[in-house]
PDB file of N, CA, C, O and CB in Angstrom:
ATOM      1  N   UNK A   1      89.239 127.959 102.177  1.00  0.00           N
ATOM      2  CA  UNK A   1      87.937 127.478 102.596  1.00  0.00           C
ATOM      3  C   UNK A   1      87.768 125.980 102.309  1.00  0.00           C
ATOM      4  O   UNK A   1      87.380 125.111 103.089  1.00  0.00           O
ATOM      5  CB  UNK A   1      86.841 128.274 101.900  1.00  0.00           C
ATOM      6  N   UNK A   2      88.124 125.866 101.083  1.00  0.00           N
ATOM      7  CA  UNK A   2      88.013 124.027 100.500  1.00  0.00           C
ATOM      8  C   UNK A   2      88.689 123.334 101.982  1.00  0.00           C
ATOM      9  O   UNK A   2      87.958 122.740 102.775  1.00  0.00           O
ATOM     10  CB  UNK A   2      89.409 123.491  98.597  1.00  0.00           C
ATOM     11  N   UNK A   3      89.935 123.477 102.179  1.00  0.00           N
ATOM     12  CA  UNK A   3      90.591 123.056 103.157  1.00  0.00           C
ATOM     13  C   UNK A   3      89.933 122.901 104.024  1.00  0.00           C
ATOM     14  O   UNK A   3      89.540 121.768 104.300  1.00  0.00           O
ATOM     15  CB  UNK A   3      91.444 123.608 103.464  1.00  0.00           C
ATOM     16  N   UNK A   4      89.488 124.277 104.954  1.00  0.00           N
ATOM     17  CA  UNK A   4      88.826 123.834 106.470  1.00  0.00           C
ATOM     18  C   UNK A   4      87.321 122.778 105.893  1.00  0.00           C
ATOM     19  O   UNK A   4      86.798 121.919 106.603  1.00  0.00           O
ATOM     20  CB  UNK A   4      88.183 125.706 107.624  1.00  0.00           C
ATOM     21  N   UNK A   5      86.980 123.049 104.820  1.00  0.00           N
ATOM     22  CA  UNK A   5      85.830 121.776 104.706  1.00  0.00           C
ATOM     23  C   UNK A   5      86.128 120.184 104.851  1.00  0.00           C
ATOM     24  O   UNK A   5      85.588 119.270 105.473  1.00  0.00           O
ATOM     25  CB  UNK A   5      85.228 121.837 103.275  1.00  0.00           C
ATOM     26  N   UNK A   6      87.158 120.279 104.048  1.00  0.00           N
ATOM     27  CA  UNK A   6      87.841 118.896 104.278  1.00  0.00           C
ATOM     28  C   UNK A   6      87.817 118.624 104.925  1.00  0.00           C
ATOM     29  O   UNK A   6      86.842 117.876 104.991  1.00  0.00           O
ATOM     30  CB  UNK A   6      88.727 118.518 104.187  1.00  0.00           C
ATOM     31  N   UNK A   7      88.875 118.702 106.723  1.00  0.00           N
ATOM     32  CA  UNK A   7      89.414 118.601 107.429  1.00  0.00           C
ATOM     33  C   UNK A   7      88.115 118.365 108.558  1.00  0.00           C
ATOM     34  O   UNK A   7      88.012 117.411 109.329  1.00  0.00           O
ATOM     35  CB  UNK A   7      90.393 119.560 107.371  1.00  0.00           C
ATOM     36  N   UNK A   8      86.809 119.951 108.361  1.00  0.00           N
ATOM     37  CA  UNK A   8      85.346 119.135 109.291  1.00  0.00           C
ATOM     38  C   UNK A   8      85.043 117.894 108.630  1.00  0.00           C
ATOM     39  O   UNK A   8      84.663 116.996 109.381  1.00  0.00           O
ATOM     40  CB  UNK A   8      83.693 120.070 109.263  1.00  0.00           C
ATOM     41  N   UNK A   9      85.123 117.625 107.380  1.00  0.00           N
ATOM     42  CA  UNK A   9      84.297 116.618 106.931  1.00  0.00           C
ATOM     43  C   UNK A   9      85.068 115.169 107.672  1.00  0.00           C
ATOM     44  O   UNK A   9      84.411 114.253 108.167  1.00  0.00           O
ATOM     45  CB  UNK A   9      84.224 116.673 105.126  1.00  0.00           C
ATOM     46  N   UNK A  10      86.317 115.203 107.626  1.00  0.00           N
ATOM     47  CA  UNK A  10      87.302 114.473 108.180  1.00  0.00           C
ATOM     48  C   UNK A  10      87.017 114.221 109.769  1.00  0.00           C
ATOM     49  O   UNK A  10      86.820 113.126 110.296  1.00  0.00           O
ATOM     50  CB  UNK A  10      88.611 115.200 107.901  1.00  0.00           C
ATOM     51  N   UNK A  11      87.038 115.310 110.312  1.00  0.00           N
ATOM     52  CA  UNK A  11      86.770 115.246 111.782  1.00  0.00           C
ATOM     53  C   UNK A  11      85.757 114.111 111.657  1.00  0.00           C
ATOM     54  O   UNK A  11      85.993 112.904 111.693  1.00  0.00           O
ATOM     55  CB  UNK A  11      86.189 116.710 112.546  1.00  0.00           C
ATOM     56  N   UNK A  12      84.312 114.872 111.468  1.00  0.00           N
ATOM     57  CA  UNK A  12      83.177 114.230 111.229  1.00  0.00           C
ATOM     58  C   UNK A  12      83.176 112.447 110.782  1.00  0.00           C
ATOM     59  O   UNK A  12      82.689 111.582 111.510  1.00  0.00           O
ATOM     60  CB  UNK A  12      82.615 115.126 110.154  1.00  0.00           C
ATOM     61  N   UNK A  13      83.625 112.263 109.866  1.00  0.00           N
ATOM     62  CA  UNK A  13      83.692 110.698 109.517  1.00  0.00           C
ATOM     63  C   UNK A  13      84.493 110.170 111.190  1.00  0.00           C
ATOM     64  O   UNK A  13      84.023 109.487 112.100  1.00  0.00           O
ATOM     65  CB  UNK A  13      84.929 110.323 107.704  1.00  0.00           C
ATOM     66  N   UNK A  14      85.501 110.669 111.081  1.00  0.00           N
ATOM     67  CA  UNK A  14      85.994 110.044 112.725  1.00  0.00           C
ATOM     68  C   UNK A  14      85.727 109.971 113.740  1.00  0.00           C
ATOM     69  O   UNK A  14      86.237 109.171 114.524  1.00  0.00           O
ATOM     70  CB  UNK A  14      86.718 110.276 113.228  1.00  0.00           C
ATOM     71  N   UNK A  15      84.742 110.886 114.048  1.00  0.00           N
ATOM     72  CA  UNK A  15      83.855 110.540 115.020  1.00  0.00           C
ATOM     73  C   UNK A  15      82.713 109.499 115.025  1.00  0.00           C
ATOM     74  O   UNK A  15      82.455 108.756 115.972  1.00  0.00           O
ATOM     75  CB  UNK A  15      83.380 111.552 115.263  1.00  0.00           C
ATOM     76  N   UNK A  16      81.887 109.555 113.520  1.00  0.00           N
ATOM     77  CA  UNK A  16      81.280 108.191 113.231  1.00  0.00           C
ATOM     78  C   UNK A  16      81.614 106.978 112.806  1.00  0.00           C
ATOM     79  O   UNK A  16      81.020 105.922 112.586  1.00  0.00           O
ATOM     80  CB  UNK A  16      80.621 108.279 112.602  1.00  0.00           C
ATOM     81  N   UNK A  17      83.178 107.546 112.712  1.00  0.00           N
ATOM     82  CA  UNK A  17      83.454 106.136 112.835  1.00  0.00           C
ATOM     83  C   UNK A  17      84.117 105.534 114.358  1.00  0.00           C
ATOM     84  O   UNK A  17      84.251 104.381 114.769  1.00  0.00           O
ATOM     85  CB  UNK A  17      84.459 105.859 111.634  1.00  0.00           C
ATOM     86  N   UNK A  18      84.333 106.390 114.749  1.00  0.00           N
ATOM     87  CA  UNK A  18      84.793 106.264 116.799  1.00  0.00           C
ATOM     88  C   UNK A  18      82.999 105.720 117.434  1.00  0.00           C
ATOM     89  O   UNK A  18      82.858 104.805 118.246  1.00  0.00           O
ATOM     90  CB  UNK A  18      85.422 108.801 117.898  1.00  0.00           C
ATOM     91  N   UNK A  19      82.156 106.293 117.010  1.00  0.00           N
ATOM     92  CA  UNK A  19      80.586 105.806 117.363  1.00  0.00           C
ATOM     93  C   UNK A  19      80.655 104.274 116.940  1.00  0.00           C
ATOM     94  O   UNK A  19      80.345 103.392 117.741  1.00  0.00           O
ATOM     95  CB  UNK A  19      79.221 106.731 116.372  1.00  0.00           C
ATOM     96  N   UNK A  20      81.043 104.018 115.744  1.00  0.00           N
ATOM     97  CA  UNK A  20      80.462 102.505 115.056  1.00  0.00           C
ATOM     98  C   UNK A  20      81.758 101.564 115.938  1.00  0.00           C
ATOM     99  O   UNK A  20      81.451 100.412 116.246  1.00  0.00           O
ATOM    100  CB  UNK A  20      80.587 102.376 112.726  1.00  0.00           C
ATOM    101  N   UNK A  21      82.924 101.980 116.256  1.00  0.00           N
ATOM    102  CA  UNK A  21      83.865 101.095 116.845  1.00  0.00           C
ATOM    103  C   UNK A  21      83.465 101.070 118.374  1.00  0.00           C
ATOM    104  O   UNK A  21      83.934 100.181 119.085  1.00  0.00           O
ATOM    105  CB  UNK A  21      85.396 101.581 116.574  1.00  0.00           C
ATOM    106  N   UNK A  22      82.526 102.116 118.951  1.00  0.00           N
ATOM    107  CA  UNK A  22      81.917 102.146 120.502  1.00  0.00           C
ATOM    108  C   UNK A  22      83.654 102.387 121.422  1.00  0.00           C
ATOM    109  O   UNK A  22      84.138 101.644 122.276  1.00  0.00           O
ATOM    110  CB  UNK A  22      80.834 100.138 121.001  1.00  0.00           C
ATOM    111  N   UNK A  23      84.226 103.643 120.856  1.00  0.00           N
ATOM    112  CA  UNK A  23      85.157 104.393 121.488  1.00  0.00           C
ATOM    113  C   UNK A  23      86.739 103.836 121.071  1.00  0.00           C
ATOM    114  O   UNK A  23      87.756 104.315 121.574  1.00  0.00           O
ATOM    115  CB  UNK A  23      84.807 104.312 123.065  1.00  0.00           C
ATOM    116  N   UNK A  24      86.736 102.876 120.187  1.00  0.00           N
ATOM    117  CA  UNK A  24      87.837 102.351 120.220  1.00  0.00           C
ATOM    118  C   UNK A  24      88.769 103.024 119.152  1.00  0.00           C
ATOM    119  O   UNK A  24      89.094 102.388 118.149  1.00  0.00           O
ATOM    120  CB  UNK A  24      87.644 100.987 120.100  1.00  0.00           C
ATOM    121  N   UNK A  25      89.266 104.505 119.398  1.00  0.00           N
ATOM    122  CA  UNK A  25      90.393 105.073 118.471  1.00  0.00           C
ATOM    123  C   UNK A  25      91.123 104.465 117.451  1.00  0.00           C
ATOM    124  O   UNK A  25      91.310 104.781 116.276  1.00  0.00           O
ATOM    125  CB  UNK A  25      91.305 105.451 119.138  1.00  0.00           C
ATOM    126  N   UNK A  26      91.500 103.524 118.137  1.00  0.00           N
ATOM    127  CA  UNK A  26      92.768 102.679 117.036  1.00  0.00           C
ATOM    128  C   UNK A  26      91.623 101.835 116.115  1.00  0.00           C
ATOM    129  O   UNK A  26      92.061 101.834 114.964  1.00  0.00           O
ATOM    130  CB  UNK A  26      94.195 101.240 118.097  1.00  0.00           C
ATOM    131  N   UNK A  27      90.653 101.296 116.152  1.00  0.00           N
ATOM    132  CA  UNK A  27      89.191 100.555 115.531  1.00  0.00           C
ATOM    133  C   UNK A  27      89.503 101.442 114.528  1.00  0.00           C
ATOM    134  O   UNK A  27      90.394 101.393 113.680  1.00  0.00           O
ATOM    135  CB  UNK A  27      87.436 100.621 116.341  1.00  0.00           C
ATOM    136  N   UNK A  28      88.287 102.607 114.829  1.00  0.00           N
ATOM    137  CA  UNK A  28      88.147 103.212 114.047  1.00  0.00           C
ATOM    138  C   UNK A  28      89.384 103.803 113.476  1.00  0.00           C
ATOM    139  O   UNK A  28      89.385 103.333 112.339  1.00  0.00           O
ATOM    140  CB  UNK A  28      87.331 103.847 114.396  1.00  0.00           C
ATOM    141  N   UNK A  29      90.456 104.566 113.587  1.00  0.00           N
ATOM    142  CA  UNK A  29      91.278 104.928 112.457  1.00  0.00           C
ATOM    143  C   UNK A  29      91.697 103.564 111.565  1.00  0.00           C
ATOM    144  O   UNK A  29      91.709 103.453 110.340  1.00  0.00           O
ATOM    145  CB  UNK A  29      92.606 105.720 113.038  1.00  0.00           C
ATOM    146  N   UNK A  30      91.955 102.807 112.338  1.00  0.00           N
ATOM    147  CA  UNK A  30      92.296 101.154 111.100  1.00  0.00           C
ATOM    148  C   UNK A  30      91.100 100.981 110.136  1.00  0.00           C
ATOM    149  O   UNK A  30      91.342 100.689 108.965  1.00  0.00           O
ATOM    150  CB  UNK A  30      92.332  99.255 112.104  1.00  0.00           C
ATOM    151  N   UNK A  31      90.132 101.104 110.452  1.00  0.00           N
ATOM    152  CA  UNK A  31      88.875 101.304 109.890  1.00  0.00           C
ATOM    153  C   UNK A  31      88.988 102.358 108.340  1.00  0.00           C
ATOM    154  O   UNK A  31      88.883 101.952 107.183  1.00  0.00           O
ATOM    155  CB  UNK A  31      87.934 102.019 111.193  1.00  0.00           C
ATOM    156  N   UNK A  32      89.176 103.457 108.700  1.00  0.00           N
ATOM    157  CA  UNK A  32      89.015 104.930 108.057  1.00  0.00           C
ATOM    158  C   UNK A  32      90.506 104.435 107.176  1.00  0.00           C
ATOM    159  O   UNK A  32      90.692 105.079 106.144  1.00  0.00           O
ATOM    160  CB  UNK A  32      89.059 106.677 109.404  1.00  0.00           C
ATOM    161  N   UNK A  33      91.288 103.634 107.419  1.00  0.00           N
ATOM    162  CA  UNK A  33      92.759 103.645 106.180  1.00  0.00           C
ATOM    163  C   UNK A  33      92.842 102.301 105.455  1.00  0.00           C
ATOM    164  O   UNK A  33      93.872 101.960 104.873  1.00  0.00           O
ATOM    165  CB  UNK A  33      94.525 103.817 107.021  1.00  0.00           C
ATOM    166  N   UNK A  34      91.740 101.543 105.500  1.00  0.00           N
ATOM    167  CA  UNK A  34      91.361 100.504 105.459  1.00  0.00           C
ATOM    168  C   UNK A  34      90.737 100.025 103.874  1.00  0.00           C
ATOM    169  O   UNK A  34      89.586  99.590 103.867  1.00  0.00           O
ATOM    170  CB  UNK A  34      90.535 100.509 106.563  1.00  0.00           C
ATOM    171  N   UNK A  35      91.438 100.099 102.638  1.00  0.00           N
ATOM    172  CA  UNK A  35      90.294  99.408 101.946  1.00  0.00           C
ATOM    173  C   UNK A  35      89.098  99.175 101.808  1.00  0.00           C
ATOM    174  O   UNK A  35      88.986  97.952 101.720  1.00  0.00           O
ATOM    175  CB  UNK A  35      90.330  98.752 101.954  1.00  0.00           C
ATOM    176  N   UNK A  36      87.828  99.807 101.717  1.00  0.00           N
ATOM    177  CA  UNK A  36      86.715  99.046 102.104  1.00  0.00           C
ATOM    178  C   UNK A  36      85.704  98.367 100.824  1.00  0.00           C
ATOM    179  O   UNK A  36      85.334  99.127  99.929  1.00  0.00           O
ATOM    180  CB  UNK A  36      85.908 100.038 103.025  1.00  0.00           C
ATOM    181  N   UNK A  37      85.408  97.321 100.810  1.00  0.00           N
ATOM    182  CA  UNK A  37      84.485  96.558  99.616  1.00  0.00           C
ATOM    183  C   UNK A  37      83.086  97.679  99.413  1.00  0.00           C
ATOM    184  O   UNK A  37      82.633  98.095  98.347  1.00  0.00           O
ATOM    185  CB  UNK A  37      83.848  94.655 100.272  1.00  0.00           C
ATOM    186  N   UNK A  38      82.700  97.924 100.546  1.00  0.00           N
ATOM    187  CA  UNK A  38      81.515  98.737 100.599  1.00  0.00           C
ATOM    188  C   UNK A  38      81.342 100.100  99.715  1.00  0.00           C
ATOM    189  O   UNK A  38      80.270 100.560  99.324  1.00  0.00           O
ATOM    190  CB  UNK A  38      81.397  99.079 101.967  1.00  0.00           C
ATOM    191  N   UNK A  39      83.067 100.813  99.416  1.00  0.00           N
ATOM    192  CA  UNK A  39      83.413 101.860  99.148  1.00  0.00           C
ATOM    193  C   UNK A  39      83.947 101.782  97.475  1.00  0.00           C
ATOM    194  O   UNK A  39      84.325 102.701  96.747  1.00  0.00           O
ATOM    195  CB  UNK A  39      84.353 102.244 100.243  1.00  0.00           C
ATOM    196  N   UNK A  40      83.809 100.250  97.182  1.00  0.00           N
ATOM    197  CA  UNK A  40      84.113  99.947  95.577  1.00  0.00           C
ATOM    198  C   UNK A  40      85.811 100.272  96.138  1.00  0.00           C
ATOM    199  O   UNK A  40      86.591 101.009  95.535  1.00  0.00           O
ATOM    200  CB  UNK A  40      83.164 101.286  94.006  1.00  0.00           C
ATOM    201  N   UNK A  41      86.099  99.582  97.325  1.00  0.00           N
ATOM    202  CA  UNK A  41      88.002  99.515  96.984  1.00  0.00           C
ATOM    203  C   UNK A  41      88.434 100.443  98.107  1.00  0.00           C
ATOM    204  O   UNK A  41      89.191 100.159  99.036  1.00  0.00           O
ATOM    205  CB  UNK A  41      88.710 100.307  95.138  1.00  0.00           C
ATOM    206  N   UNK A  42      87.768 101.710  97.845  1.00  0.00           N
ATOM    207  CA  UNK A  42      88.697 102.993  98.318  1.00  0.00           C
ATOM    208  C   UNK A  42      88.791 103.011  99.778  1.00  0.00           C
ATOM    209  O   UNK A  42      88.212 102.313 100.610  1.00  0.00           O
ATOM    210  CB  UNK A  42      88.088 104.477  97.859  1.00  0.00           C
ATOM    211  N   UNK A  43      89.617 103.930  99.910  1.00  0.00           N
ATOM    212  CA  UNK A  43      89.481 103.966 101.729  1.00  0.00           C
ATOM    213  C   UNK A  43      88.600 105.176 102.533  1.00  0.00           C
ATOM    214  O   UNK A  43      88.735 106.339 102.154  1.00  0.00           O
ATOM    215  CB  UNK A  43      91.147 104.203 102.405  1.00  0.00           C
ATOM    216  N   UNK A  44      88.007 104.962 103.268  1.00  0.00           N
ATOM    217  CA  UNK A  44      86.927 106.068 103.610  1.00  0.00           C
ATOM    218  C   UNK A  44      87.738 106.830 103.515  1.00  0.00           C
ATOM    219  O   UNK A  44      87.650 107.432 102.445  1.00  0.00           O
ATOM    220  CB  UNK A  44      86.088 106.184 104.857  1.00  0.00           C
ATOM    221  N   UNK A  45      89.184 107.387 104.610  1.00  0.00           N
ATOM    222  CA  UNK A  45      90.078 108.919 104.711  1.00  0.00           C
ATOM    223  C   UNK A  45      89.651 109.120 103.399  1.00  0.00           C
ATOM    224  O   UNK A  45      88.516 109.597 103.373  1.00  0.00           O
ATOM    225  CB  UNK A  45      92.002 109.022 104.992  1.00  0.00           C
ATOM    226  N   UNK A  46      90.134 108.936 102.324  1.00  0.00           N
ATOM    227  CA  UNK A  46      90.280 109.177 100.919  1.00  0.00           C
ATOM    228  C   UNK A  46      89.067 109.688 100.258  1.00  0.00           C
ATOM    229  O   UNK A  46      89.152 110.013  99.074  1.00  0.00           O
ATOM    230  CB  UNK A  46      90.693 107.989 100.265  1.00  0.00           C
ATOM    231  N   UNK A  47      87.546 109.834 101.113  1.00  0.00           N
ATOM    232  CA  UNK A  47      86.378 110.406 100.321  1.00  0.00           C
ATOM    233  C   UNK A  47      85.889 111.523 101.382  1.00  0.00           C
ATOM    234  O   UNK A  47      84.684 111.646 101.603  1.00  0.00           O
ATOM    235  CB  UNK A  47      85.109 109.179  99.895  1.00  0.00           C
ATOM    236  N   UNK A  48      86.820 112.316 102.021  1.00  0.00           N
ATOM    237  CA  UNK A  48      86.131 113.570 102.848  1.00  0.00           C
ATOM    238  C   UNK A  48      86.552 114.817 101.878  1.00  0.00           C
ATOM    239  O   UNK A  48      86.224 115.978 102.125  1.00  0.00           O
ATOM    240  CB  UNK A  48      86.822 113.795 104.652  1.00  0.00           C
ATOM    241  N   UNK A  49      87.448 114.356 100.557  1.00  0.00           N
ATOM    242  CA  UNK A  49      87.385 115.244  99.724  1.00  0.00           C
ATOM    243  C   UNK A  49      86.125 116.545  99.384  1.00  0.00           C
ATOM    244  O   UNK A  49      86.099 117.758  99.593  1.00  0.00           O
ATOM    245  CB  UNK A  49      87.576 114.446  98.829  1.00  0.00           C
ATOM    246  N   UNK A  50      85.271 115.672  98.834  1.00  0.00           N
ATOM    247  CA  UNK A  50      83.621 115.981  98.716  1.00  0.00           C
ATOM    248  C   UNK A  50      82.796 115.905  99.113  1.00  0.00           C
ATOM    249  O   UNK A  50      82.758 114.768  99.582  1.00  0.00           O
ATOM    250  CB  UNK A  50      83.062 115.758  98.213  1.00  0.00           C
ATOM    251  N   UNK A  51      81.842 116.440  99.327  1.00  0.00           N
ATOM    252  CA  UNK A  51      80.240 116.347 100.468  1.00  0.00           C
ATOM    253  C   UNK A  51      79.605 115.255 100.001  1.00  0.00           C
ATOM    254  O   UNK A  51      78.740 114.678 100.660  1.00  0.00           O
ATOM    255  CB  UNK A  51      78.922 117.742 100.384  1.00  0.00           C
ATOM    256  N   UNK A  52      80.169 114.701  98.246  1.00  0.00           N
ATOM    257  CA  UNK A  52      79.372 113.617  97.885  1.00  0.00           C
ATOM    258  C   UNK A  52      79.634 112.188  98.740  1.00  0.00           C
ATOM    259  O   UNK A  52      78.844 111.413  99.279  1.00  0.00           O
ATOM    260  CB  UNK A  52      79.619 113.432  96.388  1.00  0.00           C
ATOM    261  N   UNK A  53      81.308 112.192  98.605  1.00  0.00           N
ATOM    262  CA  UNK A  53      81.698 110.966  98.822  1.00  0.00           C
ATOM    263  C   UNK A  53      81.938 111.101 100.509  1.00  0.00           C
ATOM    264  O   UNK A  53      82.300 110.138 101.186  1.00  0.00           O
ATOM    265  CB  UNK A  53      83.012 110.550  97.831  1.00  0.00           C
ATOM    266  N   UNK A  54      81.763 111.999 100.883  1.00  0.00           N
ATOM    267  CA  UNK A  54      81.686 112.223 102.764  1.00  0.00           C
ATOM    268  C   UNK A  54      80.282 111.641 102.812  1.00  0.00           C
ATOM    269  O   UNK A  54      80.171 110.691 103.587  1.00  0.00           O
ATOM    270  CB  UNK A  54      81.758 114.202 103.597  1.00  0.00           C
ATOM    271  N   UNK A  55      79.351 111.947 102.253  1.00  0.00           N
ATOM    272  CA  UNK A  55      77.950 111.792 102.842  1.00  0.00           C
ATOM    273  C   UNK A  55      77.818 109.837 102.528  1.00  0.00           C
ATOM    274  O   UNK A  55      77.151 109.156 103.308  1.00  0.00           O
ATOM    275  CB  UNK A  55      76.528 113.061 101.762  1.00  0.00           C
ATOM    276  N   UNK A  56      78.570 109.174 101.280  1.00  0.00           N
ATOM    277  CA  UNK A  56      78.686 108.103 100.709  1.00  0.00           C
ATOM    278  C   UNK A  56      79.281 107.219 102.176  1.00  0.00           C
ATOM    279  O   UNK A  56      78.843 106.149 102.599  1.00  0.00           O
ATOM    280  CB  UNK A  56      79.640 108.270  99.279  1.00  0.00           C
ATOM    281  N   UNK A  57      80.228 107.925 102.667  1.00  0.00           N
ATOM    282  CA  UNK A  57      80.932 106.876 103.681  1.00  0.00           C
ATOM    283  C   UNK A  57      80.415 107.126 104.819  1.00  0.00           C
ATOM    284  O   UNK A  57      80.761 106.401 105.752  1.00  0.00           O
ATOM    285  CB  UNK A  57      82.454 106.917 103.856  1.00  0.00           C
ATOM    286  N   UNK A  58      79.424 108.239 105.074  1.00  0.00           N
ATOM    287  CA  UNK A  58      78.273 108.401 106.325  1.00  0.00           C
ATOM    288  C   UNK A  58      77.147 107.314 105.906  1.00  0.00           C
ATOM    289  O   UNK A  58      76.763 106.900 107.000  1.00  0.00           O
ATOM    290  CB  UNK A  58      77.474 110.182 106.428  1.00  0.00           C
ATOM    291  N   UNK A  59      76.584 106.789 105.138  1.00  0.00           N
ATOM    292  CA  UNK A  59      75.836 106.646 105.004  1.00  0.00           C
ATOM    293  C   UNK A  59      76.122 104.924 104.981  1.00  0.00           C
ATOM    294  O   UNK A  59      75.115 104.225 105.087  1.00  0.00           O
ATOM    295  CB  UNK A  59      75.390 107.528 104.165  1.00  0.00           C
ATOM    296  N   UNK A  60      77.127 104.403 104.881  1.00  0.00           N
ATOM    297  CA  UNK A  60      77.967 103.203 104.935  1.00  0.00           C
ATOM    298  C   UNK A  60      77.570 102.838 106.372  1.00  0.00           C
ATOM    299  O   UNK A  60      76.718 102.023 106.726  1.00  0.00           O
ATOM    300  CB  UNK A  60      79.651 103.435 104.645  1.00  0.00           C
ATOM    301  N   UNK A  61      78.589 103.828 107.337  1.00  0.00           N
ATOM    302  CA  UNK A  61      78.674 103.741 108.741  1.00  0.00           C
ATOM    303  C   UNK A  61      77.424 103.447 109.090  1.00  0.00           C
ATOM    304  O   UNK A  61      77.360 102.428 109.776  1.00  0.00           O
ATOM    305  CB  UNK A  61      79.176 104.892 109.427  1.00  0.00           C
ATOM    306  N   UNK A  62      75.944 104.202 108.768  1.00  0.00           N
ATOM    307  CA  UNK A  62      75.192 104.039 109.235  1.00  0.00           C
ATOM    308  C   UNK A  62      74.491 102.941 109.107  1.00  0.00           C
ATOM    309  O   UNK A  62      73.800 102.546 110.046  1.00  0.00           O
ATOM    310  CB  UNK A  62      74.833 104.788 109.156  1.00  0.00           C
ATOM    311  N   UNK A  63      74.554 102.274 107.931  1.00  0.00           N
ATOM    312  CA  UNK A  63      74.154 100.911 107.576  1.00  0.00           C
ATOM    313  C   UNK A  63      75.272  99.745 108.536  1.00  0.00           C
ATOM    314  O   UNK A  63      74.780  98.672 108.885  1.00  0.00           O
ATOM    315  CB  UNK A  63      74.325 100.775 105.695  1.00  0.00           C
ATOM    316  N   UNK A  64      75.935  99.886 108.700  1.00  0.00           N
ATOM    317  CA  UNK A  64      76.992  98.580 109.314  1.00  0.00           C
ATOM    318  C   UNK A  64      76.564  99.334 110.860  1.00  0.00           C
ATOM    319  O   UNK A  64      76.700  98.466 111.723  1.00  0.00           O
ATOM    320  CB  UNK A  64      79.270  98.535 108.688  1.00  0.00           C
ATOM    321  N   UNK A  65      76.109 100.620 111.468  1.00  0.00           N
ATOM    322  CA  UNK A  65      75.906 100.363 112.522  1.00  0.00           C
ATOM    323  C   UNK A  65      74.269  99.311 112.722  1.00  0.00           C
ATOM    324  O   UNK A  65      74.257  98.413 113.563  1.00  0.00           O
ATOM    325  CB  UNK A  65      76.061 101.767 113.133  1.00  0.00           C
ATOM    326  N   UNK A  66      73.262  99.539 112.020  1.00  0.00           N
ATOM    327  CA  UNK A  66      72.285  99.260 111.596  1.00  0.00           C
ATOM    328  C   UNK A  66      72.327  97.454 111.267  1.00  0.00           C
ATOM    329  O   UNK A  66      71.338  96.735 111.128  1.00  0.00           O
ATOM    330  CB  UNK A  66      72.101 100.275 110.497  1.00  0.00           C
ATOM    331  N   UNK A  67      73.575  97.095 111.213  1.00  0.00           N
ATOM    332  CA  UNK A  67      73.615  95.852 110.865  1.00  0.00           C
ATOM    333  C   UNK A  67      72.907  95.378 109.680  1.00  0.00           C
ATOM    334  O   UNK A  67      72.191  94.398 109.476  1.00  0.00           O
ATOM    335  CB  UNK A  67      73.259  95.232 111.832  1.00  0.00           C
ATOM    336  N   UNK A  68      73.450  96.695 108.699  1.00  0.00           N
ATOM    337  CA  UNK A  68      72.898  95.794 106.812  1.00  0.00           C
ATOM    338  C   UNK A  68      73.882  95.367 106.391  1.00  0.00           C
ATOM    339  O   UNK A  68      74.934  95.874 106.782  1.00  0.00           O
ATOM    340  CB  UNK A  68      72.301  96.730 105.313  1.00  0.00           C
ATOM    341  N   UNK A  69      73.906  94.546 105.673  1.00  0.00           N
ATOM    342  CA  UNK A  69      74.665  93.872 104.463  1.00  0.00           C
ATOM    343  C   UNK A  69      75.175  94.521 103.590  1.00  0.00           C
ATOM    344  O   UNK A  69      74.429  94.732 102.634  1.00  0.00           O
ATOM    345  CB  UNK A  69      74.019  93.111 103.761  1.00  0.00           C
ATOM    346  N   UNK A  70      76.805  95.197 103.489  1.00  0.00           N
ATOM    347  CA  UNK A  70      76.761  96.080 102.371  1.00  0.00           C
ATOM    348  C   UNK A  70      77.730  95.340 101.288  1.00  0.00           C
ATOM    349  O   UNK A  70      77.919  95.846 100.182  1.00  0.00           O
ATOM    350  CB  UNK A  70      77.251  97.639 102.800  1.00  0.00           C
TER     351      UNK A  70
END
């Protein structure tokens, strides 16, 4: 069960992050393996572990689509 959660939570970030790149596959996965400052370092792939740190890198996306300062 842990597994198939992962893997939606995974889906899920990639699609918001395919939304914030406006369709561009290769964007967004360079994006998602990417280091991010926003993330204190880590790479988004790396937080669909948990609903905490899935909802942490949803909530990122939604601010940089939003055009905040993170």
């Amino acid at each position: 069960m842990a597994e198939s959660d992962r893997l939606y939570r995974f889906a899920e970030l990639f699609k918001a992050a395919l939304d914030l790149f406006e369709g561009d596959a290769e964007g967004a996965r360079a994006w998602l393996l990417k280091p991010n400052a926003g993330l204190g370092g880590r790479r988004p792939v790396e937080m669909s572990a948990t609903s905490a740190e899935y909802q942490t890198v949803l909530n990122l996306i939604g601010r940089l689509e939003h055009g905040v300062s993170v």
